[in-house]
C-alpha positions, 0 to 999 in steps of 0.5 A: 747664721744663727743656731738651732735651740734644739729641743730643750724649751723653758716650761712654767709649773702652777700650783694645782692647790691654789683653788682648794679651800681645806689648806691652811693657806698662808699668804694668798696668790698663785706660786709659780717654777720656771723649770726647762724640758726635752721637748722630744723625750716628754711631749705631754704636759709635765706634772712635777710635786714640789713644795707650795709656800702657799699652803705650806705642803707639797703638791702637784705643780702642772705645766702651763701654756 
């Protein structure tokens, strides 16, 4: 019989700057993270500030479905 995963679940974090045209952006695209996350201890939807290559700064990244 196979075992439970449990709760722990890979989640993905999107760039929230990649539509906003004030940054001095330096390659164009959508930077993603692959990050995992207790399902139990957080239910809602993560929001983690991270670094940006894209628009060379650090930004609000969101969980995605």
């Amino acid at each position: 019989m196979g075992k439970n995963k449990g709760a722990r679940i890979t989640i993905t974090l999107e760039c929230t700057c990649r539509n906003s045209q004030n940054n001095i952006v330096r390659k164009p695209g959508i930077f993603r993270y692959t990050s995992s996350k207790n399902r139990r201890n957080t239910p809602a939807r993560l929001e983690l500030n991270k670094f940006c290559p894209n628009c060379n700064c650090h930004c609000k990244f969101k969980e995605i479905k």
